[in-house]
C-alpha positions in Angstrom: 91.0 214.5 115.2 93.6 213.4 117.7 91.4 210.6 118.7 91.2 209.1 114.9 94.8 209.6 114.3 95.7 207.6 117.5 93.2 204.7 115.9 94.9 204.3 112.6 98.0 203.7 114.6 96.3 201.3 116.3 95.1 199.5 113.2 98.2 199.7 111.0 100.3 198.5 114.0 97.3 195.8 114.3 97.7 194.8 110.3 101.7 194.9 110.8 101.6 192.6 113.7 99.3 189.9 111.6 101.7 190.5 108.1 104.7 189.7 110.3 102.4 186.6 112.0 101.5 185.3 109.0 105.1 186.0 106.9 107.1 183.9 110.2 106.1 180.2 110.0 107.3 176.4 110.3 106.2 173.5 108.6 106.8 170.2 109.6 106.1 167.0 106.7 106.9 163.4 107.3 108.1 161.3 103.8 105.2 158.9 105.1 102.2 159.2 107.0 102.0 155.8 108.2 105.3 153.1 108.4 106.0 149.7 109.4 107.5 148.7 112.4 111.4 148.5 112.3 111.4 150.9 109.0 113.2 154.2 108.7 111.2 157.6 107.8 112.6 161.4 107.1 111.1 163.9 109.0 111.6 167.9 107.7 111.0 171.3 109.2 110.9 174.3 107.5 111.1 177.6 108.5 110.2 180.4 106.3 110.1 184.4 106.7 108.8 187.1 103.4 112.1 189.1 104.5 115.5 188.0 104.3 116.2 185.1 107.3 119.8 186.7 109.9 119.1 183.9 112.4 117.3 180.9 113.6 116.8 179.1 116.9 114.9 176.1 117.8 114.8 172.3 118.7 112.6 169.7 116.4 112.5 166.5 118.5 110.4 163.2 117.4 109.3 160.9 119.9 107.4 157.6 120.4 107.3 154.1 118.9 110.5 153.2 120.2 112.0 156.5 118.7 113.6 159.9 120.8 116.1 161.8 118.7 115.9 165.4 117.2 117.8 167.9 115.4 118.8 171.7 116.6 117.5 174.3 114.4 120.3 176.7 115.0 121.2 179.1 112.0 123.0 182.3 111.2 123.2 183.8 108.0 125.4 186.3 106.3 124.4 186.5 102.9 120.5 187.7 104.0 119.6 186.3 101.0 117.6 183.1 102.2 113.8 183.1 102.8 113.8 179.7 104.5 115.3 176.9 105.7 114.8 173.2 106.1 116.2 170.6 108.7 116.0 166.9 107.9 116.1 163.9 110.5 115.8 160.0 110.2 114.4 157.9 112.6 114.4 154.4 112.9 110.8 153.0 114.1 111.0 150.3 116.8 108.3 149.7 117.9 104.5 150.1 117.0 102.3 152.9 118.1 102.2 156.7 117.5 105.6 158.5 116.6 105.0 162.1 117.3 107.8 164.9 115.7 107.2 168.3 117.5 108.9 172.0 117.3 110.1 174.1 120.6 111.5 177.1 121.5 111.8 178.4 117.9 112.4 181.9 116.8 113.9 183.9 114.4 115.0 187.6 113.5 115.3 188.9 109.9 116.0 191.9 107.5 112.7 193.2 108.7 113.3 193.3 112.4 116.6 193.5 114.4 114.6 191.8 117.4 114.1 188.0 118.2 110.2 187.1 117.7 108.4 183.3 118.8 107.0 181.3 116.4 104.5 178.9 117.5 105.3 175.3 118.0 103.8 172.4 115.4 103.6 168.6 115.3 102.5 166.1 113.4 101.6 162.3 114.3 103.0 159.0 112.3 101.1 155.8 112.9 103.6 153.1 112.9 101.7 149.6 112.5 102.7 146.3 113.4 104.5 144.2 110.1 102.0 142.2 108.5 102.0 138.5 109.1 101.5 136.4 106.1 100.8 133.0 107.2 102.4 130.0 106.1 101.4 128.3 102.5 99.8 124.9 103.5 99.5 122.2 101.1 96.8 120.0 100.7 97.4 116.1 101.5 94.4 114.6 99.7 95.7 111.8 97.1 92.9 109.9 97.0 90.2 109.3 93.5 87.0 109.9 93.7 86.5 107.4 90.9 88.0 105.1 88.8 86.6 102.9 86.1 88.2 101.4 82.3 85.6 102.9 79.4 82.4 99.5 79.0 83.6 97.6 81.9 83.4 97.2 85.5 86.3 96.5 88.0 85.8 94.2 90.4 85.6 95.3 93.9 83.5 98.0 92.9 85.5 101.6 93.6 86.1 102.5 97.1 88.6 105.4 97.8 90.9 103.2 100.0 90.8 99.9 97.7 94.3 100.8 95.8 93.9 97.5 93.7 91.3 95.8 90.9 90.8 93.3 88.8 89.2 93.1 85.5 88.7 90.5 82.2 88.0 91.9 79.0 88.3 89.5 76.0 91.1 88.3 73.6 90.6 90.4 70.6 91.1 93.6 73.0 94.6 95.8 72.3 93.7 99.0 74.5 91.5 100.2 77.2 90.3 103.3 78.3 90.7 104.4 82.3 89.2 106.8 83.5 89.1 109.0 87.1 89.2 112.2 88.8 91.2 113.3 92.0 88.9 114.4 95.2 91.2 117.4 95.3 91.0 119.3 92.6 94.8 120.5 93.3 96.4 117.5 93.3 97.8 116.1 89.5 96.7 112.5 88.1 98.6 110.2 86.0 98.3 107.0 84.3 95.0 107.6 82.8 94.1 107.7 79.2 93.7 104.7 76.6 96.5 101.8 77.6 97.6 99.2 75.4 97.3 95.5 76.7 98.4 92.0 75.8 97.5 88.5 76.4 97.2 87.6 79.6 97.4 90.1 82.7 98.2 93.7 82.5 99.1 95.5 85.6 98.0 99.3 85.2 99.1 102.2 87.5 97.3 104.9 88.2 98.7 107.7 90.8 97.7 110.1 92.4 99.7 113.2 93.4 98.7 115.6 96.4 99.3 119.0 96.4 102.1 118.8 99.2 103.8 115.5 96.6 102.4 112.7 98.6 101.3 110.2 96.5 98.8 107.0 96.2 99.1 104.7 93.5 96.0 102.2 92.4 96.1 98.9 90.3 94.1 98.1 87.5 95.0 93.9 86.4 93.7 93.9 83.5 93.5 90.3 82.2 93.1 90.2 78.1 91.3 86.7 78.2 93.9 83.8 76.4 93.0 81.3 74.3 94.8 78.3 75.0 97.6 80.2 76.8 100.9 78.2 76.7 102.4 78.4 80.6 106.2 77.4 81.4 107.4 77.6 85.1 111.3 79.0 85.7 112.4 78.6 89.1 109.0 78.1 90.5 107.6 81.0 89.2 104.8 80.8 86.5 104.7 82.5 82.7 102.7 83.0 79.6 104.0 82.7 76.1 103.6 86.0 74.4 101.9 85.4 71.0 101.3 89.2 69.5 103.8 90.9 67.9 104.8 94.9 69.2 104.5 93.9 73.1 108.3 94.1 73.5 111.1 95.9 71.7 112.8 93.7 69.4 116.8 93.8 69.9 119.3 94.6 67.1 120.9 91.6 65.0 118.0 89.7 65.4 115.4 88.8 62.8 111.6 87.8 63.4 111.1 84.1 62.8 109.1 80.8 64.3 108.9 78.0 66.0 106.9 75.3 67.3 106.0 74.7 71.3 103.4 72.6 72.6 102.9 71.8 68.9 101.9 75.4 68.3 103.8 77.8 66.3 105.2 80.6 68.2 106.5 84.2 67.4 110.6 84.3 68.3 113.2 86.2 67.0 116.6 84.9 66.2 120.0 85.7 65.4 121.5 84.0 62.9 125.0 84.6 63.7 125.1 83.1 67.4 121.4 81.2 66.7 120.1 82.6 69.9 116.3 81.8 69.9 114.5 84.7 71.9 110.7 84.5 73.4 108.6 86.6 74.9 107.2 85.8 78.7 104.8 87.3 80.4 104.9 86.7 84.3 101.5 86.6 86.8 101.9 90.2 87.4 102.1 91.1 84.2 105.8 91.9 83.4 106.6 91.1 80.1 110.5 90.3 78.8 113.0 88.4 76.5 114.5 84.8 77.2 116.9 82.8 75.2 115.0 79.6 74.5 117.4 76.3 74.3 115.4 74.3 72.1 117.6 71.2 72.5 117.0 70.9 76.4 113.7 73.3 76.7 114.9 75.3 79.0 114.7 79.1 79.2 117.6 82.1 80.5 116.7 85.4 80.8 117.9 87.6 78.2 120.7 90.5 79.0 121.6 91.9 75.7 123.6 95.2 75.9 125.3 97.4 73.4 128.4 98.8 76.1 131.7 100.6 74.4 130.2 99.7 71.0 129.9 95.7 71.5 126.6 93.9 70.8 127.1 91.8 74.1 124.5 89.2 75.2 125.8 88.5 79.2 125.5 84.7 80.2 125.5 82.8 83.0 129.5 81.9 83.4 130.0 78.0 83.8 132.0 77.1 86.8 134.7 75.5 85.3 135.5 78.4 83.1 135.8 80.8 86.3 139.5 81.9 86.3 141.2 81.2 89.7 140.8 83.8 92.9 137.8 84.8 91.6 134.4 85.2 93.7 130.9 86.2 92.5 128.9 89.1 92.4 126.8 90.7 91.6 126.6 94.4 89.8 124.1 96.9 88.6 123.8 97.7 84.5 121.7 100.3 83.0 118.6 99.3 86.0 119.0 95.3 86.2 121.4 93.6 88.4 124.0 91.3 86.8 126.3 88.7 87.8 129.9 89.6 87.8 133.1 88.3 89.2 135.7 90.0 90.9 139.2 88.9 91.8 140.0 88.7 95.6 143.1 90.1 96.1 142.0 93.5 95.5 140.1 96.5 96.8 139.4 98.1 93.2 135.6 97.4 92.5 135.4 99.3 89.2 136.0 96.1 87.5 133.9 92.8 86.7 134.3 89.5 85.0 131.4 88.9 83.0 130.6 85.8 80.7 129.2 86.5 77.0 128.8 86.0 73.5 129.2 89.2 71.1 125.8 89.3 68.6 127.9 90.2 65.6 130.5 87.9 65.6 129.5 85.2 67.4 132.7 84.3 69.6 131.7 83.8 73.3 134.2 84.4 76.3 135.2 86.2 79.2 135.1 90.2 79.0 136.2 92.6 81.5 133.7 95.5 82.3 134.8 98.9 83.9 131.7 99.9 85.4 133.6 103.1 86.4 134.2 104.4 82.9 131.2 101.9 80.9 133.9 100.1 78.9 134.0 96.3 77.9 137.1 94.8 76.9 138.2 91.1 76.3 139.8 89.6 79.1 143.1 88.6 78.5 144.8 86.1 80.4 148.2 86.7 80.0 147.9 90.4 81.2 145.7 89.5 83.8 147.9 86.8 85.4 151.0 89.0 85.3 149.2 91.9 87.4 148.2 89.4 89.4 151.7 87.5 90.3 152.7 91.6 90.5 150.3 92.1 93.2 151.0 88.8 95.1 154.8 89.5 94.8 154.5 93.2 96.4 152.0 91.5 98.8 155.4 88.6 99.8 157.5 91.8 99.8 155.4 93.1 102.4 155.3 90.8 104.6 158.7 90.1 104.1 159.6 93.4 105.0 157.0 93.6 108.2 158.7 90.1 109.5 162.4 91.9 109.0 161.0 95.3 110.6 159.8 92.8 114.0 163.1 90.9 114.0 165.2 94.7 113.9 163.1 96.2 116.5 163.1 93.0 118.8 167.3 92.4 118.5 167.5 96.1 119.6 165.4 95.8 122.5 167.3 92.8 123.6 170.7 94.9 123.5 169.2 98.0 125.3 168.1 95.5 128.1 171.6 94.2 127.9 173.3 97.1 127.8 171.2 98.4 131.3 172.0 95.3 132.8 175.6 95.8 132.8 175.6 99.1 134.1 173.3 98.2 136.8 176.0 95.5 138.3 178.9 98.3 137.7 177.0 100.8 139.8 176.4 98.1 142.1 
């Protein structure tokens, strides 16, 4: 009997010890199982008891991947009234490899048990990886076509990648063509292609190509629309067509479509019939098509610069050279893409303004006009004015050097009496 009593002690003291094992633990968690180099993670540790916790005592300390910093699990309470308790720490990865957070030394004593009892040490393991690399976009370079051709007919060389230029003749009833191509690179963008209107004579067609990294290739289609009995001028030793077909160029305000006869030919021109300017189309050898004013008394031809600026219908002209007002030079300034002769007066540094020679389309009168390319005004130039700011500025200019030659003549009499003056007292300390 004794024997069997002394047993169930045994046992119940066996089931109390494995109650209290299992009812004393610590769990540690990480807010990520894995991280990135140079990233930040929280690490916690709980502690938990099925009787009230009195005190705690312990060390959680994290090590590796360029990490060694912990927190002291040291508590005491009052209230017995908590059943567990957490402890937080951030670390700061530095490096990659394995970060490994580990509890020692901890123990605890609650309402159960007056006495301090061990609870087994835990760990857990972070991988900390490397950042990933993303490597650098790269763009493709290709620009070139893997073939051209215009819609029926054939260019002449045959395509090659690196021939950027062609040639073709197609007859004179034909208004458009058709071109046609592909890009090698499927990434790079294509322009110019499509069905193009042409004229009379040649026709100079671009067709470019656009790599994926923006370098580009352009080729040249001439397309010559075959002439029948073109009409050829040469201005300055450069050679152009007559344009015969209506719609190739943009006809100008104030002036009225109307005819007239070259070579003994009739001719489209248009004409205004408030300064009778005559203009005709010409077509040069690469295929650039524009306006000249046609004198019809000596045959000769000026290129056209009609402009609307500040609300004037201006058509710019070459400026005679006896009209050219004195202390003026010429030069030469840029207007809405083309480059105009101007003339500037001498004297000054301002190059906002120009002197421009030209006949206004509405009213006919024809004279000199100032022109503020600063603020893209036009105003008639008036001589009065002008001359007055101009004896203004050369009178300041006398004043100046007036001045300058009085300034000299100061600074050189007082030089001459300080020498003087030191002179005189040399030979009295003598």
């Amino acid at each position: 009997m004794k024997k069997f009593k002394y047993l169930m002690v045994v046992f119940l003291s066996f089931i109390c010890l494995i109650g209290f094992a299992r009812a004393n633990s610590i769990e540690i968690k990480s807010s990520n199982s894995t991280v990135t180099k140079g990233n930040s993670l929280t690490i916690t540790a709980t502690v938990s008891s099925d009787a009230p916790i009195v005190s705690i005592e312990g060390t959680l300390m994290c090590k590796g991947a360029g990490v060694s910093s912990g927190v002291d699990l040291n508590f005491d309470d009052v209230s017995n009234s908590l059943y567990s308790k957490s402890y937080t720490t951030t670390v700061k990865t530095s490096s990659s490899g394995t970060l490994t957070c580990s509890t020692t030394g901890v123990r605890i004593t609650n309402m159960s048990s007056g006495n301090w009892h061990n609870i087994s040490n835990k760990s857990i393991n972070i991988t900390v990886k490397e950042p990933t690399t993303i490597p650098a976009k790269t763009y493709s370079s290709n620009n070139y076509l893997k073939n051209l051709e215009i819609d029926g007919y054939n260019l002449t060389p045959v395509f090659k990648r690196d021939v950027l230029e062609y040639s073709l003749e197609v007859p004179n009833e034909t208004i458009k063509v058709n071109v046609k191509a592909t890009t090698e690179d499927s990434k790079a963008t294509l322009s110019g292609v499509g069905e193009k209107e042409v004229t009379e004579g040649v026709n100079k067609l671009e067709i470019k190509v656009t790599a994926e990294n923006g370098n580009e290739r352009i080729y040249i289609i001439n397309v010559k629309v075959k002439e029948l009995d073109p009409i050829e001028i040469t201005i300055d030793n450069k050679k152009y067509t007559i344009i015969r077909q209506e719609g190739i160029l943009d006809v100008p305000e104030n002036y009225e479509k109307s005819s007239i006869k070259i070579e003994d030919t009739d001719i489209i021109c248009y004409k205004n019939i408030v300064t009778n300017n005559i203009l005709i189309g010409l077509k040069d050898e690469d295929g650039n098509a524009k306006f000249y004013s046609y004198n019809v008394e000596n045959n000769s031809y000026e290129e056209y610069h009609g402009y609307k600026i500040g609300g004037l219908s201006l058509n710019i002209l070459s400026m005679p050279d006896d009209i050219v007002p004195e202390g003026y030079y010429k030069t030469s300034f840029n207007y809405d893409g083309t480059d105009l002769i101007g003339y500037q007066y001498e004297t000054t540094d301002e190059n906002d303004f120009y002197l421009i020679y030209a006949v206004n389309e509405i009213t006919g009168e024809e004279g000199l006009y100032v022109y503020d390319e600063l603020e893209n005004t036009v105003q008639r130039y008036n001589d009065e004015i002008v001359e007055s700011s101009q004896k203004r500025i050369n009178s300041y200019q006398i004043y100046l050097i007036v001045a300058g030659v009085l300034l000299v003549g100061l600074i050189i009499t007082l030089l001459i009496i300080l020498i003087k003056r030191r002179a005189r007292h040399k030979r009295r300390t003598i």
